[in-house]
C-alpha positions in Angstrom: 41.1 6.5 21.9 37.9 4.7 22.7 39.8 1.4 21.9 41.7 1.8 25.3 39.0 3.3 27.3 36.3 0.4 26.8 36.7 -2.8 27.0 35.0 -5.0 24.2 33.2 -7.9 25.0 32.3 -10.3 22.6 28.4 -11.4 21.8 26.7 -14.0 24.0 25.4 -16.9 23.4 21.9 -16.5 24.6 19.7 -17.0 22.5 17.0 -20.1 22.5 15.4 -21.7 19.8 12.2 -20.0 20.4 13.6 -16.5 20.7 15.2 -17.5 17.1 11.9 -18.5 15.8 9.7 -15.1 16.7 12.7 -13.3 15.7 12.4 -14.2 12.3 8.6 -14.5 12.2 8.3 -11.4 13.7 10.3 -9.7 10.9 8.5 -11.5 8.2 5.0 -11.6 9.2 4.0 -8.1 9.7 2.0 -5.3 7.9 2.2 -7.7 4.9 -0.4 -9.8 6.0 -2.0 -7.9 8.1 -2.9 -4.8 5.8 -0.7 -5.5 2.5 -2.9 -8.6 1.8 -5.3 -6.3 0.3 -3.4 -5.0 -2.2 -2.2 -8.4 -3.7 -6.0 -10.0 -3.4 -7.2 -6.8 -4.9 -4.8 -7.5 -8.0 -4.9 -11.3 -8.4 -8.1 -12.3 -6.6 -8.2 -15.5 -4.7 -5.2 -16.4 -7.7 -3.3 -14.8 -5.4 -2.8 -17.8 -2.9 -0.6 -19.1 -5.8 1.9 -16.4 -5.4 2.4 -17.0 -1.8 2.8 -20.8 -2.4 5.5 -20.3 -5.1 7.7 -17.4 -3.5 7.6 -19.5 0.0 8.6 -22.3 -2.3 12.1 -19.7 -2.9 11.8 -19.0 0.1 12.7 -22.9 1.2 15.2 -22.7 -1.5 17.1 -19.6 0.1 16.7 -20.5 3.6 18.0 -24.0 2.8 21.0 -22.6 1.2 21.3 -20.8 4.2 21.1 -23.3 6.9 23.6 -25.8 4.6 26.6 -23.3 4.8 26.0 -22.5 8.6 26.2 -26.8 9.3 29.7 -26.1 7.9 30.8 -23.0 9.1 29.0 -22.7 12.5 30.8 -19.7 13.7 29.9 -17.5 11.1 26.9 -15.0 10.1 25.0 -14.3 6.8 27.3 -12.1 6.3 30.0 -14.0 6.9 29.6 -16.9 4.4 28.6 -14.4 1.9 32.3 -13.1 2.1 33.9 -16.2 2.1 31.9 -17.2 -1.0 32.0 -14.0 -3.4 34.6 -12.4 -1.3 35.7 -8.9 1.2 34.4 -6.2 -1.2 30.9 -8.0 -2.4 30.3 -8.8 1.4 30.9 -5.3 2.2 28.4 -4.0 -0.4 25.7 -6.6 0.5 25.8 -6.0 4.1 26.0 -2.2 4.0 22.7 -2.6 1.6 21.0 -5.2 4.3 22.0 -2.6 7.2 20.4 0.4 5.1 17.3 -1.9 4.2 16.7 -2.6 8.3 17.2 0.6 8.7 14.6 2.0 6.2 12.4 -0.5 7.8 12.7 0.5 11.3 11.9 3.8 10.1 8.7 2.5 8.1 7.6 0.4 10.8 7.9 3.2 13.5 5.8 5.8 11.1 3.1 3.2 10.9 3.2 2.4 15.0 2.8 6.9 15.2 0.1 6.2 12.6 -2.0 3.7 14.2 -1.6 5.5 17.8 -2.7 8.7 16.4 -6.0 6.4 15.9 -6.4 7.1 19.6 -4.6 10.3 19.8 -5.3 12.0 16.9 -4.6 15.2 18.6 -1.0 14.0 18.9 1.6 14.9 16.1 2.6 12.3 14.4 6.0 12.6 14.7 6.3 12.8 18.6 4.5 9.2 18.2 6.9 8.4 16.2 9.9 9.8 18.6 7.8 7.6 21.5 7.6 4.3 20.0 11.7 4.8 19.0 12.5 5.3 22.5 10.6 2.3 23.2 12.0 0.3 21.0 15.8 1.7 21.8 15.4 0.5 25.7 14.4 -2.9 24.4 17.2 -3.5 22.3 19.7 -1.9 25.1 19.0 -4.9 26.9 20.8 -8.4 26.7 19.7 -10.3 23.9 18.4 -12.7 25.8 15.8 -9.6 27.0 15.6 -9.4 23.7 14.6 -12.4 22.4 11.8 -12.6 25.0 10.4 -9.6 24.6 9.9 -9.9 20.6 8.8 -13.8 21.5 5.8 -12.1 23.0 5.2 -9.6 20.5 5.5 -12.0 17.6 3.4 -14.4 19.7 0.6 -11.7 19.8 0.6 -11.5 15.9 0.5 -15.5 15.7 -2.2 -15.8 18.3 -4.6 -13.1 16.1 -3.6 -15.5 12.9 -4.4 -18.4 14.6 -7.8 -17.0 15.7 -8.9 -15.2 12.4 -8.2 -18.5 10.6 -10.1 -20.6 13.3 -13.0 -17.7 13.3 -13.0 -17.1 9.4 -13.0 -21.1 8.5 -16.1 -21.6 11.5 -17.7 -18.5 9.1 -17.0 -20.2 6.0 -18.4 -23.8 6.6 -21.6 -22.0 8.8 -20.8 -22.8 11.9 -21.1 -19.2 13.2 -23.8 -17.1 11.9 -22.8 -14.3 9.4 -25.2 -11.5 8.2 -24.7 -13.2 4.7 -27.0 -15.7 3.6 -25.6 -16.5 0.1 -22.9 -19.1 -0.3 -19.7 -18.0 0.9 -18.3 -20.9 -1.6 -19.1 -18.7 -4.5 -16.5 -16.4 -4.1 -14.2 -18.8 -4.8 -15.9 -19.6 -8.1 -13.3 -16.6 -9.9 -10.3 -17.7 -8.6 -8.3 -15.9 -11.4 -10.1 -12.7 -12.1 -7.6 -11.0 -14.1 -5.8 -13.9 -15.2 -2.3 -15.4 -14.5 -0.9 -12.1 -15.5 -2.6 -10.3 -12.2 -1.0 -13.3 -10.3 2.6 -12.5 -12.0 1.9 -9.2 -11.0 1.7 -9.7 -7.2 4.8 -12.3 -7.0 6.8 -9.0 -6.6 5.5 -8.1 -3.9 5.1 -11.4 -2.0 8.9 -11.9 -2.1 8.9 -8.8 -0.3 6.9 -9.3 1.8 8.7 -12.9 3.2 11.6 -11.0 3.5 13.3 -10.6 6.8 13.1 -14.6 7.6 17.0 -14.3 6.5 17.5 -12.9 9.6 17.8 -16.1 11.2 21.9 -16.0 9.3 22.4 -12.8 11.8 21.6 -15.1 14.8 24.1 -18.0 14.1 26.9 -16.1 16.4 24.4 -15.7 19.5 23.2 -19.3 19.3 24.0 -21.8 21.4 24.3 -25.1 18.8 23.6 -23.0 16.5 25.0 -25.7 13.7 22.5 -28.1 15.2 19.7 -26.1 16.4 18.9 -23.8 13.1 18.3 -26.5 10.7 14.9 -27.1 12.7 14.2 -24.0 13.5 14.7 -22.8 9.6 12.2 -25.3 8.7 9.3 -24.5 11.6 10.0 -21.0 10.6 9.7 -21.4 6.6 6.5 -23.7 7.2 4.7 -21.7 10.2 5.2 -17.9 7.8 3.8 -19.8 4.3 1.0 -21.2 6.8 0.6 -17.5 8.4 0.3 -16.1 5.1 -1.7 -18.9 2.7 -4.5 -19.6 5.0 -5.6 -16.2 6.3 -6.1 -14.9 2.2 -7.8 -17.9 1.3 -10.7 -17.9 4.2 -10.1 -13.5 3.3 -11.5 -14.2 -0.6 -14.0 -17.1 0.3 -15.5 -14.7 3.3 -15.1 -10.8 1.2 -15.7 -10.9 -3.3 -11.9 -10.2 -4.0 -13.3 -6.8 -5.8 -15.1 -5.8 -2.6 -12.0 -5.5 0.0 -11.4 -2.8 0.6 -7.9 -1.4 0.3 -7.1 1.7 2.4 -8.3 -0.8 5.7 -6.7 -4.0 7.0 -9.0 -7.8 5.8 -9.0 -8.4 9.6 -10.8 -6.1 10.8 -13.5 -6.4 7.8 -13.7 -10.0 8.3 -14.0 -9.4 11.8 -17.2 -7.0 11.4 -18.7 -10.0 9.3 -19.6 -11.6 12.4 -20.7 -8.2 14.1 -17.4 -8.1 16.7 -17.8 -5.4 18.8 -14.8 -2.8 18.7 -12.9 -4.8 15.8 -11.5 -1.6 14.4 -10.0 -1.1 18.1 -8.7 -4.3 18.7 -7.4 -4.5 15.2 -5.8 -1.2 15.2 -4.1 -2.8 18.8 -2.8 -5.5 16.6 -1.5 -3.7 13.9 0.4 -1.7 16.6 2.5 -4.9 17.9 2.9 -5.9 14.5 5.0 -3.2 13.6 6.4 -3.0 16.9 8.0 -6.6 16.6 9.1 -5.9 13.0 10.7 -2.5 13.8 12.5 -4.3 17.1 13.9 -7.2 14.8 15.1 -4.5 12.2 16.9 -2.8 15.3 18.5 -6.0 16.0 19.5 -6.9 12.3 20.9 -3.7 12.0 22.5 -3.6 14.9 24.0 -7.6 14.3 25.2 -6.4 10.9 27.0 -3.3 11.9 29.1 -5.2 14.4 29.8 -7.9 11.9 31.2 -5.4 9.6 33.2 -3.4 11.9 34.9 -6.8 12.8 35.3 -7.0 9.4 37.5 -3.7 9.2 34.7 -2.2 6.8 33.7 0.5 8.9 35.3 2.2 12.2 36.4 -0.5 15.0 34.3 1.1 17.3 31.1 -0.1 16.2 32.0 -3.6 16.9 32.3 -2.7 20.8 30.1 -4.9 23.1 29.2 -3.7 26.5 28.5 -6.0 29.5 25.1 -7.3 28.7 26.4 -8.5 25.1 24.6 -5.3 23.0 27.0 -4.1 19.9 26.1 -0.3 22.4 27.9 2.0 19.2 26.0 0.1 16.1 22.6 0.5 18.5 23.9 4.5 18.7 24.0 4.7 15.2 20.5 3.1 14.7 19.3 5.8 16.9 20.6 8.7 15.2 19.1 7.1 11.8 15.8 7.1 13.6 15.8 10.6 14.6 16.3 11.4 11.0 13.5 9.3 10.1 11.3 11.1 13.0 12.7 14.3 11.1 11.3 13.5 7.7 8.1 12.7 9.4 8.3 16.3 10.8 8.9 17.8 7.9 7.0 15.3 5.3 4.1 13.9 7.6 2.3 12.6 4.7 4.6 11.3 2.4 7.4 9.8 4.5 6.1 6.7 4.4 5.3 6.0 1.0 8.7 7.2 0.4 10.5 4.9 2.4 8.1 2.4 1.8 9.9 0.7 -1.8 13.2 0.9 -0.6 12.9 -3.0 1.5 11.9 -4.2 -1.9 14.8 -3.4 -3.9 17.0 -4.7 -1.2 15.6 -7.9 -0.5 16.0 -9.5 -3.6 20.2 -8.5 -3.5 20.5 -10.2 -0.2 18.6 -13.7 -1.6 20.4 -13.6 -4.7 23.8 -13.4 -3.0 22.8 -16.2 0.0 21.8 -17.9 -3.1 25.5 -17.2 -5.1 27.0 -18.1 -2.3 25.4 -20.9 -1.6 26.4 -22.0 -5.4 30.1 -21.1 -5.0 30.7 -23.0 -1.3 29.2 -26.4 -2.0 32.4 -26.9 -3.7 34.4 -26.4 -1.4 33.1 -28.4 1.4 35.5 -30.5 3.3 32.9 -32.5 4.9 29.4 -33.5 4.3 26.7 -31.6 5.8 23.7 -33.3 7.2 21.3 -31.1 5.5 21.9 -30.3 2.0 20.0 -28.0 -0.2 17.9 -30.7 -3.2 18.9 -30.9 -6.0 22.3 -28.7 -6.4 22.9 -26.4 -8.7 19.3 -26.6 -10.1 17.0 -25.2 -7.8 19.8 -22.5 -6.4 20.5 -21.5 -10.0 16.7 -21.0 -10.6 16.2 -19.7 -7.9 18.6 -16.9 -9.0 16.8 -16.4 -12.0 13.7 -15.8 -10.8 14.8 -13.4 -7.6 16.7 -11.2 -11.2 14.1 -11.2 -12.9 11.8 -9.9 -10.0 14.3 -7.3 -9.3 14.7 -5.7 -12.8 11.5 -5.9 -13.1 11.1 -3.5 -9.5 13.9 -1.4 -11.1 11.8 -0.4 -14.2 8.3 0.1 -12.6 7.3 3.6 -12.6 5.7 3.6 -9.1 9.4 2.8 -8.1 11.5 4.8 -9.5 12.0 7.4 -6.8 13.1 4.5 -4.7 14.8 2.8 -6.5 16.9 6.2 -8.1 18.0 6.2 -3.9 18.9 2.6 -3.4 20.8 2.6 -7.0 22.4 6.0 -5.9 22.9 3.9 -2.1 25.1 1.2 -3.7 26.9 3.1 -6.1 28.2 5.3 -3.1 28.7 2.4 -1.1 30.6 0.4 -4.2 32.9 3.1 -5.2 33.8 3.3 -1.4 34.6 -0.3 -1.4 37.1 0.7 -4.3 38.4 3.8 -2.5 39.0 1.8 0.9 40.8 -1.1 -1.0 43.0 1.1 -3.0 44.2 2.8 0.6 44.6 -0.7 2.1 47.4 -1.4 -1.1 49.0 1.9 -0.3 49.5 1.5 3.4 50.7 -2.8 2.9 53.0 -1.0 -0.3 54.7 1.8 2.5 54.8 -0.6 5.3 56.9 -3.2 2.9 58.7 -0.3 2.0 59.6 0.5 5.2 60.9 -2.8 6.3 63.1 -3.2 3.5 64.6 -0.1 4.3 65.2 -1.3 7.9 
């Protein structure tokens, strides 16, 4: 049995507070911004900033639930408190649905790296690119997480210095500092701020939520933290400020620099705002960006997978095995099992090279929203049962975590019943059925085998 043949370690504690911060900027701020932005300021026009403001607004509300139950319970994960709040079998569920999302987005994010390296190598498959960056990313993650957590503090730092610099740059553009080839008024693009009304802004919140997601991974780092009660309350709140920041100021100098109905969608804002000021080899050192921006996200879905298959295999969910730490602190089965899922995804590339991302590309969405709504639920159901006071408390309890539930519902039904979705969303409702009637199945085995063993003693 491997249970006698390898000894299990247990997670170490070696994380920093910086490490935590890029780990959950680097899984948030990614092709969202980066190329997505287009879409959403294509829809709403410079209207759009509004959506960002309001979903980081639930975003504050869901990380601040978030943060509250770890000041109480220190020692456990996300997934954790989301069991002790709504119980084993909902915890199960949710985390099996957060492990599938990560690893639909390591997938995703590893297409996209093939993608934007075929830029260079275009005589390259695809999916050998794809098999590359994957090995990459595997021998970073087989490392300590300490490794870790430096080597994604540099990738995310490479996104946040380009942010930094586009807003510096684009703002110098915008008030004339540096010469354009524009002479009209840049200021009169912002004159139509809500081209297609508050119904085009409605229509982007969808995909904004999305697009913040993966800042909850910060819950998956609580049991590699040292301090972790007192260190992630100011971490959450650099991290929930810095990503609304990342995210608000680029689109607003993107619409007062490019007429929202001139961006252009199939390339990334960047690099056209870049070419306003005639940067030589913008499309190069864009398409260099793009490539550590999916990098990072793809190596912070590794870990989240990774974190939330040991958590449930310590759980008794899944096979013991996966919950197996080798010497350098890395869950070494869970990572095995990411692999094999990346394979597959390098398979569908093989066989579907052109349509394997767009695929893929829904399925975060629909999974986002069920892991807010259930930090959010449990949130709602632990205050309650607090035995001491926390020294960060969510505001104004149960009002903002019960709207916040609303909305998050209403944004998901909504994804359900869009027609662009539905193949998506057919898988991920087909996902957590399978998952849900295993939860049954497993359950029902536990009460046979406690039933015989009772049995059994009472005849003894």
């Amino acid at each position: 049995m491997i249970e006698n043949n390898i000894p299990s370690q247990k997670l170490k504690k070696q994380l920093l507070p910086r490490h935590i911060r890029m780990i959950a900027i680097g899984g948030t701020v990614g092709t969202g911004i980066f190329k997505g932005s287009a879409d959403t300021v294509g829809l709403a026009g410079p209207g759009v900033i509004f959506s960002y403001i309001f979903a980081g607004l639930l975003l504050m509300i869901v990380m601040g639930a978030l943060i509250e139950m770890a000041i109480i319970h220190p020692s456990h994960n996300m997934k954790d408190l989301i069991e002790k709040a709504l119980g084993k079998r909902f915890s199960f569920i949710v985390g099996s649905t957060y492990c599938f999302m990560w690893l639909t987005v390591c997938v995703i994010e590893v297409i996209a790296a093939g993608s934007f390296l075929q830029y260079w190598f275009a005589s390259i498959p695809l999916w050998i690119l794809c098999l590359l960056c994957s090995v990459v990313l595997i021998l970073i993650n087989a490392n300590s997480v300490k490794s870790f957590g430096e080597i994604e503090f540099w990738f995310a730092g490479i996104k946040i210095f380009v942010i930094i610099a586009f807003i510096i740059v684009g703002a110098a553009i915008l008030i004339r500092f540096v010469p354009s080839e524009s002479s009209d008024s840049y200021m009169q693009n912002y004159t139509d701020f809500f081209p297609n009304g508050w119904t085009g802004v409605f229509s982007t919140l969808l995909v904004v939520i999305f697009s913040y997601g993966g800042s909850e991974l910060i819950g998956l780092t609580i049991t590699e933290t040292k301090n972790a009660e007192k260190v992630l309350p100011g971490v959450v709140k650099g991290v929930m400020w810095r990503v609304m920041l990342f995210y608000t100021l680029p689109i607003l100098i993107i619409c007062g620099l490019i007429p929202w109905d001139k961006i252009d969608v199939n390339a990334s804002p960047f690099v056209q705002v870049f070419e306003i000021v005639g940067l030589q080899g913008a499309s190069h050192v864009m398409n260099f960006i793009l490539l550590t921006a999916v990098l990072s996200a793809a190596n912070s879905g590794i870990y989240g997978c990774t974190r939330t298959l040991f958590s449930l295999s310590k759980s008794g969910d899944i096979p013991k095995y996966l919950s197996y730490v080798n010497r350098k602190g890395v869950p070494i089965y869970s990572l095995l099992f990411s692999v094999i899922f990346l394979l597959l995804g390098t398979y569908i590339v093989y066989l579907y090279p052109d349509k394997a991302f767009n695929y893929l590309l829904a399925i975060p969405g629909f999974t986002v929203s069920i892991i807010w709504i259930s930090i959010c639920l449990a949130q709602l159901k632990l205050r309650r049962t607090y035995k001491q006071e926390p020294y960060f408390k969510l505001w104004f309890y149960p009002y903002l975590t019960i709207f916040s539930i609303i909305v998050l519902t209403t944004s998901f039904i909504v994804f359900l019943i869009r027609p662009d979705n539905r193949p998506s969303s057919v898988v991920c409702v087909i996902f957590v059925s399978l998952v849900t009637i295993y939860s049954f199945f497993k359950g029902q085995r536990k009460i046979k085998l406690s039933k015989k063993i009772f049995n059994l003693e009472r005849k003894v």
